[in-house]
C-alpha positions in Angstrom: 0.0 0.0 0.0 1.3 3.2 -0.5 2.0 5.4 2.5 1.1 9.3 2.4 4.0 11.9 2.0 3.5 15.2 4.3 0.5 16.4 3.8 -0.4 19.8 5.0 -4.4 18.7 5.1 -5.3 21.7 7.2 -3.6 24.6 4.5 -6.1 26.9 2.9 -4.3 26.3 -0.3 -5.1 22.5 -0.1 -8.7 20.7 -1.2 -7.9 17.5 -0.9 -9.7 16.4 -4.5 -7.5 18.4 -6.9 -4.3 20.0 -7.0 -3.5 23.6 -5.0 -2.4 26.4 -7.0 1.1 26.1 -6.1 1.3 22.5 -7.0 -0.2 23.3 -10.3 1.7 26.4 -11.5 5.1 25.2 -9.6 5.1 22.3 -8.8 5.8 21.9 -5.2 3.8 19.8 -2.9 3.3 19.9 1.2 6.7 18.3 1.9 9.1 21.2 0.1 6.5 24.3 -0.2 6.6 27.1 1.6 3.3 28.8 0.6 1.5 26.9 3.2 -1.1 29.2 5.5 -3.1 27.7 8.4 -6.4 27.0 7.9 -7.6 28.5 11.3 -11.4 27.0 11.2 -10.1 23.9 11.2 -9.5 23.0 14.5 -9.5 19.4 14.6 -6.4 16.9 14.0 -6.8 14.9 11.0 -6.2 11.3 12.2 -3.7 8.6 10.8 -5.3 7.0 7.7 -6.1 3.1 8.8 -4.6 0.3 7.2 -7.0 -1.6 4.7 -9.1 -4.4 5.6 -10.0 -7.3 3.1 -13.3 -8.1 3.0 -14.7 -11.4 3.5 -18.1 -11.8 3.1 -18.3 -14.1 0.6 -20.3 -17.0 2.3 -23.7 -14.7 3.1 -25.8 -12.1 1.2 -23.8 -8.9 0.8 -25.4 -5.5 0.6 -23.6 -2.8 -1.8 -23.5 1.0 -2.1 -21.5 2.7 -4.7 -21.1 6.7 -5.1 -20.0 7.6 -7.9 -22.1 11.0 -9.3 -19.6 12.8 -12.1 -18.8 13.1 -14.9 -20.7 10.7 -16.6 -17.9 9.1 -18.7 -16.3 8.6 -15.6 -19.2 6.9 -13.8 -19.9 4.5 -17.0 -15.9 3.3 -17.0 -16.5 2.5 -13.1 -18.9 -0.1 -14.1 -15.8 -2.7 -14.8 -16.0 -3.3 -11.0 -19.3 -4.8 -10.8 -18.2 -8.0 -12.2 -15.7 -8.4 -10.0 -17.8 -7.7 -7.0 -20.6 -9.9 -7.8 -17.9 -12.9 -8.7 -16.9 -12.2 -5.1 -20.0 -11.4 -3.6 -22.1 -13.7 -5.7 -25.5 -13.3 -3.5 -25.5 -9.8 -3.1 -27.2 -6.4 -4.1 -25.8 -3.2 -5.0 -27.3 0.5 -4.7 -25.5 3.1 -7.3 -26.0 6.8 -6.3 -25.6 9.1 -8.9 -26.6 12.2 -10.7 -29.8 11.8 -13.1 -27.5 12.2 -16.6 -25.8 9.0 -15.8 -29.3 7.5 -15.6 -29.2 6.2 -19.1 -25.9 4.7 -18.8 -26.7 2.7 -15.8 -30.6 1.7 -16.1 -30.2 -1.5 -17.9 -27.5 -2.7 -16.3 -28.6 -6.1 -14.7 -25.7 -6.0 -12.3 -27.5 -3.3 -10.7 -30.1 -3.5 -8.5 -31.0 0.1 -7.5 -30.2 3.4 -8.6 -30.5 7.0 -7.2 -29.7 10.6 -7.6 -28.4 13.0 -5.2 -31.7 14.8 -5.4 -33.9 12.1 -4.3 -35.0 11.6 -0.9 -31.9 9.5 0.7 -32.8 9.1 4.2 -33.9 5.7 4.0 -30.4 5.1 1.8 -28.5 6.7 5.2 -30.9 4.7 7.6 -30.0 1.6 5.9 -27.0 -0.7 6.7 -24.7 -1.8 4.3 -21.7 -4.5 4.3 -19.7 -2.7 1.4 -19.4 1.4 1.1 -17.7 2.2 -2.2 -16.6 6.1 -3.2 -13.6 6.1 -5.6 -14.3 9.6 -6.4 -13.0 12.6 -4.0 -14.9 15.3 -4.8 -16.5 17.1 -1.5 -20.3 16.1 -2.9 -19.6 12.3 -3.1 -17.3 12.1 0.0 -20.3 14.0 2.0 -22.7 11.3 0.8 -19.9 8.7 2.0 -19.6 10.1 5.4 -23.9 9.5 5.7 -23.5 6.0 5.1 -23.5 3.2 7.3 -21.2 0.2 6.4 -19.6 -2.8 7.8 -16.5 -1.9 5.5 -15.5 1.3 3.9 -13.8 1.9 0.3 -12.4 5.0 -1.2 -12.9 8.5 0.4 -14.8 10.1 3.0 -14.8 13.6 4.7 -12.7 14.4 7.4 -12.4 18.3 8.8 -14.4 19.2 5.8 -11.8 17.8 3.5 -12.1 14.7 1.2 -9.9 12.0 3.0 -9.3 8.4 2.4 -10.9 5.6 4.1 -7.9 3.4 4.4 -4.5 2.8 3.0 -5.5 1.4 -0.2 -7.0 4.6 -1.6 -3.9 6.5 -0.9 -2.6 6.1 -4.4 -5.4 7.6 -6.0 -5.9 10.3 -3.7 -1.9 12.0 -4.0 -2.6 11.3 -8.1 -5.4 13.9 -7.4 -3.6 16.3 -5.4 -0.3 15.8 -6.9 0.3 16.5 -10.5 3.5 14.7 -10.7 2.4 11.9 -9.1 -0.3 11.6 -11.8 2.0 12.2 -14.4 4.1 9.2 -13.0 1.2 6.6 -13.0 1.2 3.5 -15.1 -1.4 1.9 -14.0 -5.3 1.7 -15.9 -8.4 3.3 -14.1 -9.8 -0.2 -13.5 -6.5 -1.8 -11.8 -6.1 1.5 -9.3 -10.7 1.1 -8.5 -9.8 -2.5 -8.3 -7.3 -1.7 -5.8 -8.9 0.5 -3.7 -12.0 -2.0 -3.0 -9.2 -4.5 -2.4 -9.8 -7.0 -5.1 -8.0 -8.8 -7.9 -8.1 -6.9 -11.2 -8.9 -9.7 -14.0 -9.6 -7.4 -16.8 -13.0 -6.8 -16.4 -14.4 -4.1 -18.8 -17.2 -1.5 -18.5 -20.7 -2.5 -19.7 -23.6 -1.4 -21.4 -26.6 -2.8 -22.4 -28.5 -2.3 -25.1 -32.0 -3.4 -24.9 -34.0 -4.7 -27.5 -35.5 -1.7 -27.9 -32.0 0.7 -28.2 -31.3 -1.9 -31.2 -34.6 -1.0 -32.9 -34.2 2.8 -32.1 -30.7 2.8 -33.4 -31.4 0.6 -36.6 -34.1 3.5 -37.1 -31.7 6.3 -36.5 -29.1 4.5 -38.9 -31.3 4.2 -41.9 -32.6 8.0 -41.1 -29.0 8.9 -42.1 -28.3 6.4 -44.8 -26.1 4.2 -43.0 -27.8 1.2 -44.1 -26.4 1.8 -47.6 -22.9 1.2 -46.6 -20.7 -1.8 -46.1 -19.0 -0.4 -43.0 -19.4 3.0 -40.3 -16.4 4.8 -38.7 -17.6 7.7 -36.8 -15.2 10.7 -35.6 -16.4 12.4 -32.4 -15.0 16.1 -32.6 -16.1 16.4 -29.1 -13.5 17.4 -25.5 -15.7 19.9 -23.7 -14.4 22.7 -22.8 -12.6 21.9 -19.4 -9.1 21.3 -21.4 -8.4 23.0 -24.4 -6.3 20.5 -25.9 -8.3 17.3 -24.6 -9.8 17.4 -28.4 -7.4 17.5 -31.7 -7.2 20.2 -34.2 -9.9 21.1 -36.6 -7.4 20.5 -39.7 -6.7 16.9 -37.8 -10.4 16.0 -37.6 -11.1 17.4 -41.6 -8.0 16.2 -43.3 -8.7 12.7 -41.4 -12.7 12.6 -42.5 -11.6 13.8 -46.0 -8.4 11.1 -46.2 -11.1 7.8 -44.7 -14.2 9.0 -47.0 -11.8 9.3 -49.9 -10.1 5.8 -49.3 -12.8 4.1 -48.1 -16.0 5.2 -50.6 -18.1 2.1 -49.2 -17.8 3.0 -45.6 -19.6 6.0 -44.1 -18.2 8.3 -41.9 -20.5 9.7 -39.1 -19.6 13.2 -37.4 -20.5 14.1 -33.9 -20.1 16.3 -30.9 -21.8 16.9 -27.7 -23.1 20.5 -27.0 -20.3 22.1 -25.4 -18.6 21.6 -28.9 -21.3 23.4 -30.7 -19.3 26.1 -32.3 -16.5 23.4 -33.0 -18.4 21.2 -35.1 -20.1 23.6 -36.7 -16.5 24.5 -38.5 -15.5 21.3 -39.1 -19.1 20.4 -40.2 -18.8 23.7 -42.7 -15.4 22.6 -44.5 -16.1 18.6 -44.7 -19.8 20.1 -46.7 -17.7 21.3 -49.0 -16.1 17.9 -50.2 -19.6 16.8 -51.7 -19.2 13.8 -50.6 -22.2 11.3 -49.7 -20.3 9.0 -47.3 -20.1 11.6 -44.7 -23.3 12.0 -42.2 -23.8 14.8 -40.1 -25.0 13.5 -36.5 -25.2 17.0 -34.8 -24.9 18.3 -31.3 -28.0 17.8 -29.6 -28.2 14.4 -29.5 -29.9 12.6 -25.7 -27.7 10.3 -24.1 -29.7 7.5 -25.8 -29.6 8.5 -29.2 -25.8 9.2 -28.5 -25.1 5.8 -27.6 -27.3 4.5 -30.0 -25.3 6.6 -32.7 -22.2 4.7 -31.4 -23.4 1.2 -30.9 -23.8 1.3 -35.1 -20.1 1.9 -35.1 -17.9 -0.6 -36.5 -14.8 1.9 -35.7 -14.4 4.6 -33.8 -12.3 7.7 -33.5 -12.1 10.4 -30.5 -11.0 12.0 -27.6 -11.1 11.3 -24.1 -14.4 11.9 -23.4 -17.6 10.4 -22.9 -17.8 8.9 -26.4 -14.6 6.9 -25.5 -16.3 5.6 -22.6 -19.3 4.6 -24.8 -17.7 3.0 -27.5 -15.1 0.8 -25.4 -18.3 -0.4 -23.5 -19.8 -1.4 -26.3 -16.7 -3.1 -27.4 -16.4 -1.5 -30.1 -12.9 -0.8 -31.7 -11.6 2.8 -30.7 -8.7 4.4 -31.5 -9.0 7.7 -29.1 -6.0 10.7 -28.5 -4.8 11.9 -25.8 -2.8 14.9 -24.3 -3.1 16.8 -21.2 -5.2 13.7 -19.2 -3.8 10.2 -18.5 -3.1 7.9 -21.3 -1.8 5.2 -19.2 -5.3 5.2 -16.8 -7.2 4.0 -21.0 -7.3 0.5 -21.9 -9.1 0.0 -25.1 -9.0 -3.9 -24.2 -7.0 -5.0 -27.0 -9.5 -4.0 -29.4 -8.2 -0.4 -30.3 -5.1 1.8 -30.2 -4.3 4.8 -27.4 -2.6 7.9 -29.3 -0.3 10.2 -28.1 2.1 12.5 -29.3 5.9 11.6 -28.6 7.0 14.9 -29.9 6.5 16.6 -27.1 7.7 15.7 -23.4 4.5 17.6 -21.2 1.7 14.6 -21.5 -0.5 14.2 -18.6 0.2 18.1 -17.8 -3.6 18.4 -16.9 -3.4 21.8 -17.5 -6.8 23.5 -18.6 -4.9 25.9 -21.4 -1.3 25.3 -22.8 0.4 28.3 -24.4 3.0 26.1 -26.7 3.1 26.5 -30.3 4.3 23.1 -30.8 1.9 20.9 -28.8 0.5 17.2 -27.9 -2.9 18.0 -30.3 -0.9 19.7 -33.7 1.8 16.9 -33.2 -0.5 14.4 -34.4 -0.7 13.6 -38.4 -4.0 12.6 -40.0 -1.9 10.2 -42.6 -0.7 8.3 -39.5 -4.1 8.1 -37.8 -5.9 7.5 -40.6 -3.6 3.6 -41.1 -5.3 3.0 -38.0 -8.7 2.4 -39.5 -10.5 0.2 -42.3 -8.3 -2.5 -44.4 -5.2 -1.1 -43.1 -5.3 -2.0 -39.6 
């Protein structure tokens, strides 16, 4: 288990779910910093963090509770634990809290057995006792929830003094990757290996899940032919979308057109399908504007203002797809479909596209995993990466 360095938990610079601002522009943390001020309404000690305990409650019924509320793409890649807990926990229920747009991603999900938002009426949640109390996320809002639940065993984060704080030893790792920028930068290990190892159980490769239910396979057959994808031999679709949290999460718009132009040139019986979700409005619309232009009747325009079921829908016709880390990447990989998907300032070592698709990066460039929300470089991890290249990833080629 990993231990905590010095940690100045009781610093009005620290928040204990993302990095200070001296950590972030400089690049010191607690140990060597000297920016630290006392945060005098704390008046509490913050106590050791226990040592981890493996469950074992494998030989009775097991009652489960999972936080996890945001953002959505994050709470559909957290679903890779479920098989592992319920081939450990084989008679048991589990309870998902969440916020209402992760609904759709979670609803069908028959390893689930209830589901609620943060604003529904929780009391009889927090009146209930649980054997297993799972929050891999430390944001304040989910660690709150945490600290209103009652559980035989604990997993992940809590609150303590107001900050987010880990339950035991095992979710130490995670928690100084969210505080710590170089420690994130130094991590080689998936999202699902570190949740596996903060609930204390053997990672196996399980994989995110989604089902689609008879009726998302009729909706999205329905939505296909709409476009004219039933005329084609094959679909790649390009998601444009990043939001607007990092600037470079997404590629460039010459990236995005020059690869839709080279795979609809190349490939005149597949169709290419382009996307984005709101917060890329203006972004598509550009890209949307030049790749008109190319007169071309094997590119389909999906829009912006798609629900989270036609969205997934829209994917599950994929054969291949392409895009950021975002949401869509999520989707796609839990609907196993093959996904290529760059990456820049975020993790690519926390991806796994389960052997079925290919993590980009740039190796031109030596500040990957800088997490940094705007990056003033001219030469940078997005305009580093060549269409031509991309584009052998895809169709006969790969």
């Amino acid at each position: 288990m990993t231990e905590l360095p010095v940690i100045h938990f009781d610093c009005l610079h620290f928040y204990g779910d993302r990095p200070c601002k001296p950590n972030k522009e400089l690049g010191v943390f607690c140990g060597n910093c000297s920016y630290y001020e006392k945060d005098e309404s704390i008046t509490e000690e913050f106590p050791p963090v226990p040592a981890a305990v493996p469950h074992d409650l494998t030989d009775r019924y097991t009652k489960i509770i999972i936080v996890k509320l945001d953002a959505a793409g994050d709470v559909l890649r957290t679903t890779s634990i479920l098989p592992s807990l319920k081939e450990k926990f084989t008679d048991s229920n589990i309870t998902w809290i969440t916020k209402e747009r992760s609904y759709e991603l979670l609803k069908d999900n028959d390893m689930i057995d209830e589901i609620y938002f943060t604003t529904d009426e929780l009391s009889h949640v927090f009146n209930n006792e649980f054997d297993i109390a799972i929050n891999l996320d430390s944001g304040t809002e989910s660690c709150q929830i945490m600290n209103l639940i009652t559980s035989k065993y604990y997993y992940g984060y809590t609150i303590v003094n107001g900050k987010p704080y880990p339950v035991n030893t095992a979710a130490n790792e995670w928690y100084l990757m969210g505080v710590n920028d170089a420690v994130k930068k130094a991590n080689k290990k998936s999202y699902h290996k570190i949740i596996h190892e903060i609930c204390c159980l053997e990672y196996e490769g399980s994989e995110p899940y989604i089902y689609l239910t008879p009726e998302n396979r009729r909706h999205a057959a329905e939505l296909g032919k709409q476009h004219g994808i039933d005329k084609f031999n094959s679909y790649i679709l390009i998601n444009l979308g990043g939001g607007s949290r990092w600037q470079y999460k997404k590629w460039t718009s010459a990236g995005y057109i020059n690869l839709a132009d080279i795979l609809s040139e190349k490939y005149p019986d597949t169709v290419i399908g382009i996307i984005a979700g709101d917060e890329d409005r203006e972004f598509y619309s550009d890209i949307s504007a030049e790749l008109k232009l190319l007169k071309r009747d094997n590119i389909v325009f999906w829009g912006t203002e798609n629900s989270m079921e036609d969205f997934i829908c829209i994917v599950s016709l994929a054969n291949e797809v392409f895009t950021s880390d975002s949401l869509c990447f999520h989707i796609a990989t839990a609907l196993g479909k093959y996904t290529v998907v760059i990456v820049g300032p975020t993790s690519n070592t926390e991806l796994d596209v389960f052997g079925n698709g290919k993590v980009v990066y740039s190796e031109k460039v030596d500040c990957l995993c800088c997490y940094l929300n705007t990056c003033p470089k001219t030469i940078n991890c997005m305009n580093t990466l060549e269409a031509d290249e991309i584009s052998g990833l895809f169709g006969a080629n790969r």
